[in-house]
Structure formats: structure tokens, C-alpha cells
MIRO-551171 format. One record per residue (C-alpha): x, y negated, z; residue in three letters. Coordinates in nm, 4 decimals. Layout:
N
ROSE        xx        yy        zz  resn
ROSE         X         Y         Z   Ala
...
//
This chain:
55
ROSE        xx        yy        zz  resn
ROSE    3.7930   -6.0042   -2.7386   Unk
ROSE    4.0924   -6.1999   -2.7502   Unk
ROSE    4.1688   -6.5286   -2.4932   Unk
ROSE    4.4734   -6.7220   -2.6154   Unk
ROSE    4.6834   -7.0286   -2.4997   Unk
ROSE    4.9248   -7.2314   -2.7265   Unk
ROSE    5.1991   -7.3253   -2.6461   Unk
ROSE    5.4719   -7.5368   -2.8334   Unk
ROSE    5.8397   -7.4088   -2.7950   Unk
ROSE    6.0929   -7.5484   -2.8329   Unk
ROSE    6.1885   -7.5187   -3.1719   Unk
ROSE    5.9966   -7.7441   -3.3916   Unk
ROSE    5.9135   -7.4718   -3.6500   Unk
ROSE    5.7519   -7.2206   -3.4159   Unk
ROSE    5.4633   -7.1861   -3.1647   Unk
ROSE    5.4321   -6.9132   -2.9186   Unk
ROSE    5.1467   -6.8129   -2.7243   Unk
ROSE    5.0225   -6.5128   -2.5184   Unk
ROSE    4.6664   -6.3362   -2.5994   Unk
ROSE    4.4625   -6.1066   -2.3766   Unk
ROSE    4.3498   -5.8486   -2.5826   Unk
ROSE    4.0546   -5.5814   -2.5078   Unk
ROSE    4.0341   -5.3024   -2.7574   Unk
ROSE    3.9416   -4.9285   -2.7371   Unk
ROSE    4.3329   -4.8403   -2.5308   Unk
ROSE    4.2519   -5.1053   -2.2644   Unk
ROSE    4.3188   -5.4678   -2.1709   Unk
ROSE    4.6566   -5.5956   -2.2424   Unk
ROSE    4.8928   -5.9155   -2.3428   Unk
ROSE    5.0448   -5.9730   -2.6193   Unk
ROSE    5.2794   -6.2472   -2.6874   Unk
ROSE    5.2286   -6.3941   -3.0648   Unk
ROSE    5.4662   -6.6250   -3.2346   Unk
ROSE    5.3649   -6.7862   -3.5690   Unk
ROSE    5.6424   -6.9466   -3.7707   Unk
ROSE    5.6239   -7.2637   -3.9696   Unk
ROSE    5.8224   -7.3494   -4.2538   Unk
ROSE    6.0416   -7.6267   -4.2745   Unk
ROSE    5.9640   -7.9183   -4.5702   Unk
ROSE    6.2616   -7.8050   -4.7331   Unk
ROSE    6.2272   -7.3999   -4.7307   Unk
ROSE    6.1099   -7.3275   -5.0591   Unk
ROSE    6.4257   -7.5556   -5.2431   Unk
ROSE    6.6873   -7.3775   -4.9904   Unk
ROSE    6.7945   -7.0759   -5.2118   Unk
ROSE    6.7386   -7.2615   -5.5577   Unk
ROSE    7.0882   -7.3492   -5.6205   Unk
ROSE    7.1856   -6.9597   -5.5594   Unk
ROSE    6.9174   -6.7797   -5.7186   Unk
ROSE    6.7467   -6.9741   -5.9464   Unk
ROSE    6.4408   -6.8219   -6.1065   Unk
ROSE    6.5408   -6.8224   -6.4657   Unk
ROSE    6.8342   -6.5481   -6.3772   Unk
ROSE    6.8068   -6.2213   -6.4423   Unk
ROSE    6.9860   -5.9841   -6.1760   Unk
//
């Protein structure tokens, strides 16, 4: 069973939030951060490794 509550940091690109967790070990928290990416993540690297280039 997990309880969780969001929470937006500060960084625009990531939320953070703490879930209680019960599983076979006990009850615990864990602390989960998911990461967004920004509009422009998937253009970043193109000018340094484009994907016609063999290395």
C-alpha cells in the first residue's frame, strides 16, 4: 500500500514527494523524485553528436 504527497520543488523540471510504503520488510518512507524534461532536451546534443555519424 503506498500513501504519497506531491510536492513541487523548486526546480521547475522536478517534483519530489515522500511515499509510505508497506511491503513484506515492514512500513517505511521513501522519498521519490521524478524528473521532467525540459522543451528543449532532445535538440541539446544534436549539434555534437548528430545521428548520421558513425563513432
Amino acid at each position: 500500500m503506498r500513501k504519497s504527497n506531491k510536492v513541487k520543488d523548486s526546480d521547475s523540471f522536478k517534483t519530489v514527494y515522500k511515499e509510505k510504503v508497506h511491503d513484506e520488510k515492514g512500513t517505511y518512507i521513501s522519498e521519490v523524485q521524478e524528473f521532467n524534461k525540459p522543451e528543449d532536451y532532445d535538440n541539446a546534443f544534436k549539434q555534437y553528436y548528430p545521428n548520421d555519424k558513425e563513432v
